[in-house]
Backbone as a ProteinNet text record, in pm:
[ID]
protein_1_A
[PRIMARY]
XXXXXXXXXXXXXXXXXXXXXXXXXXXXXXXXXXXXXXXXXXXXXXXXXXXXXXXXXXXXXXXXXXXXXXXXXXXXXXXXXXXXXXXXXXXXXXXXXXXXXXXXXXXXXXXXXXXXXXXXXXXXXXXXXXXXXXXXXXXXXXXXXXXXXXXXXXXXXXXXXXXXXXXXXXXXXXXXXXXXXXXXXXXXXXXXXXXXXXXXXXXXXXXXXXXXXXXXXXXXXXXXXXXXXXXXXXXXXXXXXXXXXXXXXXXXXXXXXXXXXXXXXXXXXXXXXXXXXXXXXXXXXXXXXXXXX
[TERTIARY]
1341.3	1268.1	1140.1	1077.9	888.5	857.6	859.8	820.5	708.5	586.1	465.2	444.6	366.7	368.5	225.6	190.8	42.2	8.7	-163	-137.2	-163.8	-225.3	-230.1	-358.1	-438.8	-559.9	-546.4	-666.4	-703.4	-675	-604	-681.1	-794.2	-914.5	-990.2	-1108.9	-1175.4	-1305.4	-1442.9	-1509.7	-1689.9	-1669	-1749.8	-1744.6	-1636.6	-1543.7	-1400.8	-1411.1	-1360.7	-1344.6	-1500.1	-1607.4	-1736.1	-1683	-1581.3	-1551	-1507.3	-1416.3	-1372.7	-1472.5	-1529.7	-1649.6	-1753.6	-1806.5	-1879.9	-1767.5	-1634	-1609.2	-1500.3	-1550.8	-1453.8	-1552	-1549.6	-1657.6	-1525.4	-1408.4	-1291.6	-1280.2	-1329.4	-1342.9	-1462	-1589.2	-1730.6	-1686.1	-1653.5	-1630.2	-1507.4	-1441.8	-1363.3	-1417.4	-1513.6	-1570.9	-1692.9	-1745.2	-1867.7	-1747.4	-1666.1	-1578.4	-1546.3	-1495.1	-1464.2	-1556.5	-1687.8	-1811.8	-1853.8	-1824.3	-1851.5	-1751.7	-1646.7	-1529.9	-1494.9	-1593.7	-1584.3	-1768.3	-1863.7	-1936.9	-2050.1	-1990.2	-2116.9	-2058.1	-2163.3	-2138.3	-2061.4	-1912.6	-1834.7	-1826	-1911.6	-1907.2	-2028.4	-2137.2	-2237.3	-2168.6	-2093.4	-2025.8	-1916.3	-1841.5	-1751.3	-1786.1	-1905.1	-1992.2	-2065.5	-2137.8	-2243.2	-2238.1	-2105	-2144.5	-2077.3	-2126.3	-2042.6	-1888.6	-1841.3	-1682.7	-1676.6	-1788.1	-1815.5	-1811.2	-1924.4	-1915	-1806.6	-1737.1	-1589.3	-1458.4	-1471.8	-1395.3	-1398.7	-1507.4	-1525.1	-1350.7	-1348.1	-1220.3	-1196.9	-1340	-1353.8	-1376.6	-1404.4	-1418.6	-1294.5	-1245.3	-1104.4	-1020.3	-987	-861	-880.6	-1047	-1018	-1056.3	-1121	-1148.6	-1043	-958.7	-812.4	-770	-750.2	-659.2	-769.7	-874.8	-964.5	-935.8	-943.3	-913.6	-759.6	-662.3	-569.3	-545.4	-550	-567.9	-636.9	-775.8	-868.3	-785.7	-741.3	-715.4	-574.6	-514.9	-351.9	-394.8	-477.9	-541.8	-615.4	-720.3	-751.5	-645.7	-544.4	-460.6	-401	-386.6	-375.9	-218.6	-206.8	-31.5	26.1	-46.8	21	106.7	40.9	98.1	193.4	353.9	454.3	536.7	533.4	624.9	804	858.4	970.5	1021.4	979.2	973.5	866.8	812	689	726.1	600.6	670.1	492.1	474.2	318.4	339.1	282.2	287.3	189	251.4	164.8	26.3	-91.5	-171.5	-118.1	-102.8	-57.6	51.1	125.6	235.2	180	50.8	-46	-77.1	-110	-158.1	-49.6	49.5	237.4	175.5	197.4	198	97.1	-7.1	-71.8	-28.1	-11.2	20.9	165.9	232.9	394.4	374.8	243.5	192.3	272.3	273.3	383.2	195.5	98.5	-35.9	-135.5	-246.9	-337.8	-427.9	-525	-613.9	-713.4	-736.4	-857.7	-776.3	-661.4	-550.9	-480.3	-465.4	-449.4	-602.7	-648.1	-757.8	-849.5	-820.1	-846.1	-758	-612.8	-511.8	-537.3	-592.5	-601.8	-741	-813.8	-925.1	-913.7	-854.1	-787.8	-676.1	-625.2	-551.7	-626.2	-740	-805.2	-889.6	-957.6	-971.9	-936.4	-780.1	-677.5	-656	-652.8	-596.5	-662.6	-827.2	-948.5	-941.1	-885.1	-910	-863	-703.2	-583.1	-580.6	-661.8	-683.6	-779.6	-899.4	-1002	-905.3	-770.6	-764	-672.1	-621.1	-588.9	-602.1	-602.9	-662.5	-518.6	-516.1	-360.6	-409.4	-326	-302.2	-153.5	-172.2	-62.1	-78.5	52.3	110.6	190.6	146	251	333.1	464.2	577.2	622.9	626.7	658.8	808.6	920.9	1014.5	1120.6	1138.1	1231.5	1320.1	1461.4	1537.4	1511.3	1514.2	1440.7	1496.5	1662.4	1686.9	1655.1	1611	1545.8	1459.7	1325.9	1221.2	1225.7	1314.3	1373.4	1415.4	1474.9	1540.6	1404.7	1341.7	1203.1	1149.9	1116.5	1041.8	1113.9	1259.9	1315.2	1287.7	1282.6	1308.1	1163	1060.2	967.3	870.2	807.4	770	666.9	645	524.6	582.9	480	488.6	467.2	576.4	567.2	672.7	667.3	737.3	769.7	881.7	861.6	810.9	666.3	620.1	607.7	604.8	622.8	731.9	805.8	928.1	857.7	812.1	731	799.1	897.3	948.4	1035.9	1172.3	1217.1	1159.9	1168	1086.6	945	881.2	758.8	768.6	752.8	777.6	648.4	563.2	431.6	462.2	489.9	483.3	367.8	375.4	267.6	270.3	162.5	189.6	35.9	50.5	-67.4	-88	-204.4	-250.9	-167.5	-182.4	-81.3	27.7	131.6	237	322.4	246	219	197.4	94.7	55.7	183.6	254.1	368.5	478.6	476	618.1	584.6	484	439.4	475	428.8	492	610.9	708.3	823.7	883.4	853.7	878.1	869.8	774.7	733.4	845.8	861.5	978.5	1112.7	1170.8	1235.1	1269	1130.3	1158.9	1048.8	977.5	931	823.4	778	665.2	533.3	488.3	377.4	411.3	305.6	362.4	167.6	98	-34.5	-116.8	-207.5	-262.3	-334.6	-357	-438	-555.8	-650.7	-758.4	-760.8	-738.3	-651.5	-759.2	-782	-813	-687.5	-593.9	-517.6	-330.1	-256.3	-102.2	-52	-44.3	-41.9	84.8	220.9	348.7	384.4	320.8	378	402	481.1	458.1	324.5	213.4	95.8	19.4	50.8	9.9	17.7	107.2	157.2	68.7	-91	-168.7	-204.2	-216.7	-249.3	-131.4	-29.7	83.9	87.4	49.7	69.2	-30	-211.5	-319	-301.8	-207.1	-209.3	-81.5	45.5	138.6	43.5	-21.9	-39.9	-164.8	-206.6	-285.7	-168.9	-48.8	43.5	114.7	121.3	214.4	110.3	-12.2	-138.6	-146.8	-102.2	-101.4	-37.8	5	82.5	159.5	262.1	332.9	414.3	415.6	458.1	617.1	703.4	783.5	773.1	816.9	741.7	767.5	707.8	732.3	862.7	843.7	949.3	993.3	1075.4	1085.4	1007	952.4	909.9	1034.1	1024.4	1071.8	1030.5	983.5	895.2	959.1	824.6	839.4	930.1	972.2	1037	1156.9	1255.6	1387.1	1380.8	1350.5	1334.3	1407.6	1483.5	1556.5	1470.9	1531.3	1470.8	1453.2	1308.4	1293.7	1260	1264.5	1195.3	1202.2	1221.2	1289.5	1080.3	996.1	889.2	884.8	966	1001.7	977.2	1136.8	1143.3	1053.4	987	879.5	748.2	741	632.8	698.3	835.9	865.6	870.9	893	915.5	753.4	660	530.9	453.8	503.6	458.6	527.9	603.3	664.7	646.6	576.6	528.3	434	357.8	258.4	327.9	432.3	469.2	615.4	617.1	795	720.5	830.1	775.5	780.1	732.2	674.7	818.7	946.2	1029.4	1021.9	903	918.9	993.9	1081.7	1148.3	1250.1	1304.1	1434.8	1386.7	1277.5	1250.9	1266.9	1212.8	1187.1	1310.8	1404.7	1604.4	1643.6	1576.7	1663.6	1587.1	1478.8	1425.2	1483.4	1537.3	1590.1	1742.7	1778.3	1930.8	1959.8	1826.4	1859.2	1786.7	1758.4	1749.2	1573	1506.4	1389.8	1367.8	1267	1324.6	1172.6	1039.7	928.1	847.2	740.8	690.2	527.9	459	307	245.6	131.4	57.7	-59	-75.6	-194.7	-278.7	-416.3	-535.5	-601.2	-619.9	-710.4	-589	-603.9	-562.4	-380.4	-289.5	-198.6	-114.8	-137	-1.7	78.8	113.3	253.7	324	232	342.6	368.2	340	357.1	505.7	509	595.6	733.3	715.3	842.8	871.6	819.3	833.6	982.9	902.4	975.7	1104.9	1130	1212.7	1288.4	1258.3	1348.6	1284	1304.8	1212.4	1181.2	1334.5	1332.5	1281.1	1229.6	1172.2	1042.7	1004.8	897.6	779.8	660.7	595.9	436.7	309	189.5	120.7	-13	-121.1	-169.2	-168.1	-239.4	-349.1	-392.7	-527.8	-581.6	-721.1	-783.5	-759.3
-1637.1	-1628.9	-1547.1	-1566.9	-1561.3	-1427.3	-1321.3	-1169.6	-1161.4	-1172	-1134.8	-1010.4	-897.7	-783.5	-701.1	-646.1	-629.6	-515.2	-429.1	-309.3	-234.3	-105.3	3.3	19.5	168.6	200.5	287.7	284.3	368	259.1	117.5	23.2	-76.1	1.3	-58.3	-1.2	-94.9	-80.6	-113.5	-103	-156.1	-288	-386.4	-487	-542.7	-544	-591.4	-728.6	-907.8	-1022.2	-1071.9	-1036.2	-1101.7	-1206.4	-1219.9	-1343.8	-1424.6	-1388.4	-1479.1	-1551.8	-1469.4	-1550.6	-1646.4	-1582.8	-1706.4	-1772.3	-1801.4	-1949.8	-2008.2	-1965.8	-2056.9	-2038.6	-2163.6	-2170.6	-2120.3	-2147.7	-2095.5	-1960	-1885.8	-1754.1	-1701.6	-1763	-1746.2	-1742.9	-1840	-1872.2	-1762.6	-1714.1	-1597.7	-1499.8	-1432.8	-1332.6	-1311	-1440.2	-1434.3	-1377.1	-1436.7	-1442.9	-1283.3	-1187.9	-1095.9	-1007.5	-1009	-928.4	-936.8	-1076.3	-1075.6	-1029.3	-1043.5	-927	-778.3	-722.8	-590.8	-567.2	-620.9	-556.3	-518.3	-568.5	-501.7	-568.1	-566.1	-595.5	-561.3	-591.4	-534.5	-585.5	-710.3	-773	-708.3	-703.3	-570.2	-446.1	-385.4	-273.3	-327.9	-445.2	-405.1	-469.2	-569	-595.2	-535.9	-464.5	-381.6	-235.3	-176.2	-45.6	44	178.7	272.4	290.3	400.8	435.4	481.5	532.1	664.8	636.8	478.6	418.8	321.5	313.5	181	363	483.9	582.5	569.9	559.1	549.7	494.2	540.3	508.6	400.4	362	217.8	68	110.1	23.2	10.3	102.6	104.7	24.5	41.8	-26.2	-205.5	-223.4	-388.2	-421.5	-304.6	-421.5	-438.2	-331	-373	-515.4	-516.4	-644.2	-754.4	-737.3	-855.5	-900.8	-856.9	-887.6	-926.1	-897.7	-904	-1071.8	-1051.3	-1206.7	-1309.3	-1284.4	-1426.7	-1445.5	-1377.4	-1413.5	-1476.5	-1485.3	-1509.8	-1650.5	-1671.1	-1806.4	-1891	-1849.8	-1934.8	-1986.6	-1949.5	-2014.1	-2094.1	-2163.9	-2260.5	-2271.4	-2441.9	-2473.5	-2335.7	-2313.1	-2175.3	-2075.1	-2096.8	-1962.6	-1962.2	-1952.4	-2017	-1900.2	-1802.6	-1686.8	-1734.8	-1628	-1656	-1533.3	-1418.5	-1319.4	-1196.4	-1144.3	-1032.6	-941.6	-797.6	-694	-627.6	-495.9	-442.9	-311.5	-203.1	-77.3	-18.6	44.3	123	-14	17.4	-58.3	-219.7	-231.7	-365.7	-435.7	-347.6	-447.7	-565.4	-514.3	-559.7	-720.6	-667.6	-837.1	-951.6	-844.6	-928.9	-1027.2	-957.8	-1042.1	-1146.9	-1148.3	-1237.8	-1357.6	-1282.4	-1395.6	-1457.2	-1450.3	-1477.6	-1578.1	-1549.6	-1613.3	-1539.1	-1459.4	-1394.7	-1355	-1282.1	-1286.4	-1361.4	-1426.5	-1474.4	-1358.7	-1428.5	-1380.1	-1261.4	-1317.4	-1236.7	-1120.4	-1136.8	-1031.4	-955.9	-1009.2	-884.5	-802.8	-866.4	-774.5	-674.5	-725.2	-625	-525.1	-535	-438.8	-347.6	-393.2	-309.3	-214.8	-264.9	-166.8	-91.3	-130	-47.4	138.7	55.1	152.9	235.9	208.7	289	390.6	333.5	448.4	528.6	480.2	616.5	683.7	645.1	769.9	806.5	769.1	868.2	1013.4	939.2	1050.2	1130.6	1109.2	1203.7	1262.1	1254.6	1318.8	1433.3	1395.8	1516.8	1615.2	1612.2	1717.1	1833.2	1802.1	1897.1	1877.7	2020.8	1984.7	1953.4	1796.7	1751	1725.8	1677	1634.6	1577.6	1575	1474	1529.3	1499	1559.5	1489.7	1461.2	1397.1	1435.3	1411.4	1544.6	1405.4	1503.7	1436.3	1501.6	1382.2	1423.2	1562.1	1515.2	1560.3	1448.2	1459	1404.3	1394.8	1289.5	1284.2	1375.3	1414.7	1498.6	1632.6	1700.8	1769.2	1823.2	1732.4	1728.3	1716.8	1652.1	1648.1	1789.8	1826.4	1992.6	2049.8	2041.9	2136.4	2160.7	2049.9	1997.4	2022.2	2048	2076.4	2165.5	2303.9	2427	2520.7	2426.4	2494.4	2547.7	2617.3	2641.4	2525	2461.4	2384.9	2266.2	2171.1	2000.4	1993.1	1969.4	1870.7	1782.4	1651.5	1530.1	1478	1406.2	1301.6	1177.4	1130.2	1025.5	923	905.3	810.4	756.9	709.2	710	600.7	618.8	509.9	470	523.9	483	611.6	586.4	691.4	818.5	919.9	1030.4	1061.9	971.1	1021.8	997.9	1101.9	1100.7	1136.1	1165.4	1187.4	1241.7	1371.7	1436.5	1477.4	1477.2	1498.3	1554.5	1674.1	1760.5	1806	1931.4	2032.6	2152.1	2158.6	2193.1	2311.1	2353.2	2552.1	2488.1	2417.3	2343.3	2293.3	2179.6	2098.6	2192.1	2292.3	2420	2492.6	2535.5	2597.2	2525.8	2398.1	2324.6	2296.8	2251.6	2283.7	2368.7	2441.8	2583.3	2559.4	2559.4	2560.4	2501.1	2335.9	2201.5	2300.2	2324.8	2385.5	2448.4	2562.3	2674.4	2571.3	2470.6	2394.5	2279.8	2285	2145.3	2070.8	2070.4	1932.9	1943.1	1851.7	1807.6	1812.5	1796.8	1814.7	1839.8	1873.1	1899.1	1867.5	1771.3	1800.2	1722.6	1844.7	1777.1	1636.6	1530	1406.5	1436.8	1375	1381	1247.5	1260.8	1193.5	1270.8	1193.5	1276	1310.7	1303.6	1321.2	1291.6	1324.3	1348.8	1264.6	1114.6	996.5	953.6	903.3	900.1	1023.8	1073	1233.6	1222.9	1338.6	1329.9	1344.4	1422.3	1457.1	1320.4	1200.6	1087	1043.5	1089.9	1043.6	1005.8	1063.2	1020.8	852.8	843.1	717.7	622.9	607.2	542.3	518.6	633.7	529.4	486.5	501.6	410.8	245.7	263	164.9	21.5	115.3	82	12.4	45.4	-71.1	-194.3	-148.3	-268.7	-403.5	-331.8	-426.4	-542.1	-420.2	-533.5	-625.7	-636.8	-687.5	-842.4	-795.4	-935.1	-1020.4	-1147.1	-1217.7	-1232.5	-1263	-1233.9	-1353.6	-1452.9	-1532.4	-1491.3	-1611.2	-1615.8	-1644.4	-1576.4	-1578.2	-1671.1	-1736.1	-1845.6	-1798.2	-1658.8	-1636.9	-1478.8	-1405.8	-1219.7	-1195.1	-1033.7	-901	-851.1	-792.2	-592.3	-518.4	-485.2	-324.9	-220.7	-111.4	-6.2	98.7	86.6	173.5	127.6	-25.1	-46.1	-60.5	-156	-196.9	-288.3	-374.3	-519.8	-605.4	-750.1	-839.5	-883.7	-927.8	-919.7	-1030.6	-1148.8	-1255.9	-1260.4	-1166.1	-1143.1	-1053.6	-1172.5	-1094.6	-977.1	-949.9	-860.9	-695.2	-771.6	-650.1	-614.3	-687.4	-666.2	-636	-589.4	-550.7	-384.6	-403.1	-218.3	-133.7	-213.7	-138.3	-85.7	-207.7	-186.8	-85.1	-22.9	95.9	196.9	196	303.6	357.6	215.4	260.1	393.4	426.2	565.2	697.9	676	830.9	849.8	720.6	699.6	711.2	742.7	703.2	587.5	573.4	407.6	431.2	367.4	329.2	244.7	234.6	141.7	101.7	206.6	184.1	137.8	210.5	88.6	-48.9	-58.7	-211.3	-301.8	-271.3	-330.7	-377.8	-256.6	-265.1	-391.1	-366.1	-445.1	-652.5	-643	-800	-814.1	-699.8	-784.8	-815.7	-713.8	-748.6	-876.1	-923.2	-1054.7	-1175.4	-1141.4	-1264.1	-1285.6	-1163.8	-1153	-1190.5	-1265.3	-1264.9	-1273.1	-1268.4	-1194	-1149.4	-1058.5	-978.8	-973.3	-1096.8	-1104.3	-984	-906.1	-848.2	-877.2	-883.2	-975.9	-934.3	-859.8	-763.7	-693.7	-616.1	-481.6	-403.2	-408.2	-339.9	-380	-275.3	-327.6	-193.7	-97.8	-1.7	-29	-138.5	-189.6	-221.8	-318.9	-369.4	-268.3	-145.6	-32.9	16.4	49.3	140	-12.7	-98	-231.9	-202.2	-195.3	-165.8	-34	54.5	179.1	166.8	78.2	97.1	3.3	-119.2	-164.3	-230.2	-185.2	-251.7	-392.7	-439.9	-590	-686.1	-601.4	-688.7	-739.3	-921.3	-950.3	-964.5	-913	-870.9	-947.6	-965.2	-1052	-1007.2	-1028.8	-1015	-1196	-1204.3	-1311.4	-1360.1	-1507.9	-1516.4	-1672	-1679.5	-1833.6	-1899.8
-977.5	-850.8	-868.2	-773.7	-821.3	-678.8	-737	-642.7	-653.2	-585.8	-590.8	-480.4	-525.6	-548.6	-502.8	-395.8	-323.9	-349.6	-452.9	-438.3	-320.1	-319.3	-195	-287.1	-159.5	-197.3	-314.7	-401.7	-497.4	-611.6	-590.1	-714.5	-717.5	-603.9	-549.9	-736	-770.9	-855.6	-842.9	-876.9	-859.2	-949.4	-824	-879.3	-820.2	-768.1	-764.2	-643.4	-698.3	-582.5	-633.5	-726	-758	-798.9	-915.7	-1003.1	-877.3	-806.9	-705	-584.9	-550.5	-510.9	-568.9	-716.3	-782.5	-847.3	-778.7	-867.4	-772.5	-599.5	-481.3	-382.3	-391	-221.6	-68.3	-121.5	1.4	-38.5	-141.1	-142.1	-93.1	-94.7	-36.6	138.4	147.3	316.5	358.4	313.2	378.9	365.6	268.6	211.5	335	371.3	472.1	593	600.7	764.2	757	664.9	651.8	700.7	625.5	635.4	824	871.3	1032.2	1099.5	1066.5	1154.9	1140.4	1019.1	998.4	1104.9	1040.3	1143.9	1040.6	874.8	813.3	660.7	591.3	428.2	325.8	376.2	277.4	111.4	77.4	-5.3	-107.5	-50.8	-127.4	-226.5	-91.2	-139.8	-278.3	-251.2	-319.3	-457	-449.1	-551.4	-626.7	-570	-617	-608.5	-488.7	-507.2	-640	-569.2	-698	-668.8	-730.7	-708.6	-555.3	-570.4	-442.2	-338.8	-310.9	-209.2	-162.6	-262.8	-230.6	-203.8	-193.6	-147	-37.2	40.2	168.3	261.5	372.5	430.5	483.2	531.3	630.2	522.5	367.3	266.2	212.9	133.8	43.4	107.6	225.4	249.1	292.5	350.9	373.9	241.4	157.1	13.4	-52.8	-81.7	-183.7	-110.5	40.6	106.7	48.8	105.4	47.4	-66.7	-159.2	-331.8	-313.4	-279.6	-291.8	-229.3	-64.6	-3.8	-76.8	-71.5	-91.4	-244.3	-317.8	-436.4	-425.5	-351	-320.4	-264.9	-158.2	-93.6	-228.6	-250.2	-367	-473.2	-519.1	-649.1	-576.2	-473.3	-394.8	-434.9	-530	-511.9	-591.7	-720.4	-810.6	-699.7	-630	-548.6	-470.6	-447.5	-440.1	-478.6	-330.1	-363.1	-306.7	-345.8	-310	-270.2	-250.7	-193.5	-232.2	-164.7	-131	-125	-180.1	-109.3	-140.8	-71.1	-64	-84.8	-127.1	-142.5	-45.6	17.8	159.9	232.8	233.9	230.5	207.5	94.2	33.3	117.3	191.3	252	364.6	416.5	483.5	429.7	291.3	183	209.6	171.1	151.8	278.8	381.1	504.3	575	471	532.2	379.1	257.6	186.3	202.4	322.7	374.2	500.9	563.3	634.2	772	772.1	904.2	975.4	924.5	986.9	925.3	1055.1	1001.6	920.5	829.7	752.7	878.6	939.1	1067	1116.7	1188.2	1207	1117.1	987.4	899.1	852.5	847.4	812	928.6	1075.1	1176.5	1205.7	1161.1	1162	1058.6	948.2	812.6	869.8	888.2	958.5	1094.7	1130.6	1255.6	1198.6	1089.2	1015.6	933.3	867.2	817.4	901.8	980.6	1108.9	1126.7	1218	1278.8	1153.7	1045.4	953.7	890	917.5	884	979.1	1087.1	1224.1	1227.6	1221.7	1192.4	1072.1	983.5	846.1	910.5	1014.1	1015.1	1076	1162.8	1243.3	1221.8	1092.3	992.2	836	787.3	627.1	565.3	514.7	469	316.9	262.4	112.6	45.7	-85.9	-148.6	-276.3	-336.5	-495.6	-567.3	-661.6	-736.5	-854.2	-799.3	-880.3	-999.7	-1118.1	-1221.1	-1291.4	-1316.9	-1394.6	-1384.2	-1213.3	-1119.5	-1079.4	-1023.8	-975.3	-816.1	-737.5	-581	-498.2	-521.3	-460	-460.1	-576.4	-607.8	-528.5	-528.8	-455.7	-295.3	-260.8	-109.2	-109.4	-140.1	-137	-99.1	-211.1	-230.5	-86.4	-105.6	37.7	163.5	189.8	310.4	341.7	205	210	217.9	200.3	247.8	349.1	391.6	535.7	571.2	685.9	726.9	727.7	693.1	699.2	566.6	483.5	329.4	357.9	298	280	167.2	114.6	-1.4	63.9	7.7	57.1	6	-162.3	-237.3	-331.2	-306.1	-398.1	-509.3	-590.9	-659.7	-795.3	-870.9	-980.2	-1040.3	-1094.3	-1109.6	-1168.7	-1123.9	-1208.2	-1112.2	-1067	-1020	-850	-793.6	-634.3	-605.7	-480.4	-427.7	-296.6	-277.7	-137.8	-110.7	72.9	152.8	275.9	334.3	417.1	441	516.3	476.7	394	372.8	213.8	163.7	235.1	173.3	159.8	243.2	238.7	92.1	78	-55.3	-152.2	-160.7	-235.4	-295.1	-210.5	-212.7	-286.8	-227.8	-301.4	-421.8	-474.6	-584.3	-683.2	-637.6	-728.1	-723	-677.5	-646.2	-722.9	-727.8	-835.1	-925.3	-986.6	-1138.7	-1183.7	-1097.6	-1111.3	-1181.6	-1067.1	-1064.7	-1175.3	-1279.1	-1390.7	-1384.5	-1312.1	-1279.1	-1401.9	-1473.7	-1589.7	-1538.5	-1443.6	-1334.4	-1196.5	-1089.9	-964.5	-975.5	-962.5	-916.9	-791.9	-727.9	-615.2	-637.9	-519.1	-533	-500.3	-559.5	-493.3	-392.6	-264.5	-106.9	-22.5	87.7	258.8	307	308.7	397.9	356	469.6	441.7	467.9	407.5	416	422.8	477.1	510.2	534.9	646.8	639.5	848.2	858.3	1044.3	1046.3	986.6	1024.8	1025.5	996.5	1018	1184.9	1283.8	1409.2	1487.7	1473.3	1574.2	1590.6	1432.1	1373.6	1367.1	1395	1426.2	1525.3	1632.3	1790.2	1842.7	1709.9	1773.7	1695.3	1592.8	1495.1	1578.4	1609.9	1713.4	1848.1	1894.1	2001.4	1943	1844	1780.4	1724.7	1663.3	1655.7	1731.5	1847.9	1960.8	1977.1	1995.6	2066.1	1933	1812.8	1768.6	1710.9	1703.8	1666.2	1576.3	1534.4	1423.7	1402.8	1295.6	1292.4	1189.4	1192.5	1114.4	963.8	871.7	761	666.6	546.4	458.4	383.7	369.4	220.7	251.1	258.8	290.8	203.3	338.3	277	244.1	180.9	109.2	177.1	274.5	336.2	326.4	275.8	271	317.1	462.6	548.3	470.4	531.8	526.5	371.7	265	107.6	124.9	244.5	261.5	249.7	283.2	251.7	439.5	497.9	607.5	656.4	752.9	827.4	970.3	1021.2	1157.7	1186.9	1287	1334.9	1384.2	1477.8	1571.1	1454.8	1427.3	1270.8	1163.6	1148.8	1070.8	1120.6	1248.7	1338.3	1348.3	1395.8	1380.8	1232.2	1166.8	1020	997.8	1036.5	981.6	1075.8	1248.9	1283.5	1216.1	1191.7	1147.9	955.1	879.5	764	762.7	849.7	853.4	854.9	918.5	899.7	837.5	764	655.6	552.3	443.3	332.6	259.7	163.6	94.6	-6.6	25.5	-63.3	-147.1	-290.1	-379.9	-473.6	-512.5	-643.5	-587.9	-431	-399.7	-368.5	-312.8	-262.8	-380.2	-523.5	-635.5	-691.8	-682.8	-717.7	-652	-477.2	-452.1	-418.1	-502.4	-534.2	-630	-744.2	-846.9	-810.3	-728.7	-705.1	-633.6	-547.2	-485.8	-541.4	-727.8	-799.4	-854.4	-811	-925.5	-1044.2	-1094.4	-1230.7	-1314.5	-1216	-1260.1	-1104.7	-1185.4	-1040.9	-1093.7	-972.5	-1034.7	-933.1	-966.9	-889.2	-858.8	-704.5	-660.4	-601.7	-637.7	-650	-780.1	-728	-842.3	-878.7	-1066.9	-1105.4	-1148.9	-1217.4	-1298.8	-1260.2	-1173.3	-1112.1	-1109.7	-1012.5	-958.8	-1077.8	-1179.4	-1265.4	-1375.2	-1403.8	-1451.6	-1362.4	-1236.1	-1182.4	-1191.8	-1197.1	-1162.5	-1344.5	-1428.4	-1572.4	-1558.5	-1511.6	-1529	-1471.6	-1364.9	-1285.9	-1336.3	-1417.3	-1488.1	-1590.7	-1727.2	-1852.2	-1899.2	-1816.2	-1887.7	-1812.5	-1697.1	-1617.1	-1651.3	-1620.8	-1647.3	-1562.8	-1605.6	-1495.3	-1566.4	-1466.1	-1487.6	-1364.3	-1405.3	-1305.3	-1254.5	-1128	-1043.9	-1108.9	-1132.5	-1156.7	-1124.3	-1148.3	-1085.1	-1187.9
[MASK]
+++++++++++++++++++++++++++++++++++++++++++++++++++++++++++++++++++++++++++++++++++++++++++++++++++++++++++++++++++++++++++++++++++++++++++++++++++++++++++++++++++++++++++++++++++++++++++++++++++++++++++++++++++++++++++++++++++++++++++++++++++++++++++++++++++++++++++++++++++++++++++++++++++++

């Protein structure tokens, strides 16, 4: 069975969706449609700009989906999932390549989301860490036991977790990890406390953008983040996805459990080769490939 696999922000590059445009006129024509529902030239940027300018909050997140979609749409029959799954950001892609949202509505939800959690990032100083070569419970401990808002927010592959809070917070558990074993404990360079409660503002501006749009029944299950089941139920897959902002991104179970229900490779469909790095770790023999025209 055929898992195709969506990343999250930060495997966004310069340059990134050019090839795809000079060689699909149905990649040209979504690329134009994109640039008119954002309001401005996202195709410049993600063509031509620097690193600096694709950081930006209101860029990163529709360009990863961009690259990710138009490239999932273009391989036309190739493309023939049999179950999806997205990492934070990316679960967004999953769903429009599941067909549960149109192309225009995932990508106004994805910018809608980058917003609120530009916003809710200014109104406290938050951050993120990524603990290396600890046991999760471990780090859950850590994190219970310390004063403030820290979280485990990334369960991303055995061994490497990514908590998130505010800054002294995170600061603290840190140290703590160290004390504790951990091989690293180091800050991200992130805006903000990204699956953390300090996300909440941005969940209930992101939450009524949801109800507001359509949600179809899907071609093939998500995996999402929150539950890591296998999902086709709209409804359900509209609550899991408010509630992705301030849960954490369960990847390494979601990944367990595509192979437990008959995985047997996992393509990744965007910028970059993360995902199929962390699906490696989490199980070696698994066979894994990048998407292409």
């Amino acid at each position: 069975m055929k898992a195709y696999i969506f990343p999250g922000q930060g495997a966004q590059f310069s340059g990134m969706g050019l090839d795809l445009f000079e060689n699909s006129a149905e990649a040209q024509e979504l690329f134009k449609k994109a640039n008119a529902i954002l309001g401005f030239s996202i195709t410049d940027i993600m063509f031509e700009g620097s690193a600096e300018d694709l950081k930006q909050t209101k860029v990163t997140q529709p360009a990863v989906f961009l690259h990710s979609v138009i490239l999932s749409k273009v391989m036309g029959e190739d493309f023939k999932p049999d179950m999806v799954a997205g990492h934070s950001l990316g679960e967004f892609s999953a769903l429009v390549a599941n067909n549960t949202l149109s192309f225009e509505d995932g990508l106004k939800l994805v910018y809608k989301r980058a917003m609120a959690m530009q916003q809710a990032c200014e109104l406290e100083p938050s951050t993120m860490a990524a603990v290396l070569g600890l046991e999760d419970e471990v780090v859950e401990a850590v994190c219970a036991e310390t004063e403030g808002t820290v979280v485990a927010a990334n369960y991303n592959c055995p061994g490497q977790l990514v908590i998130s809070g505010d800054v002294k917070s995170v600061e603290a558990a840190c140290e703590t990890l160290k004390e504790r074993g951990a091989k690293r404990a180091m800050i991200l360079p992130v805006g903000g406390a990204f699956h953390s409660p300090l996300m909440e503002p941005a969940r209930k501006e992101l939450a009524a953008a949801i109800e507001n749009t359509t949600f179809h029944t899907p071609t093939c299950p998500i995996y999402q983040n929150v539950s890591t089941f296998a999902v086709t139920d709209p409804e359900e897959i509209k609550k899991n996805l408010v509630f992705q902002l301030t849960a954490p991104v369960k990847w390494t179970q979601s990944v367990q459990n595509m192979i437990i229900d008959g995985a047997t490779i996992f393509t990744e469909v965007g910028p970059g080769k993360v995902l199929q790095g962390l699906v490696k770790k989490i199980d070696r023999k698994m066979e894994t490939a990048s998407a292409s025209i």
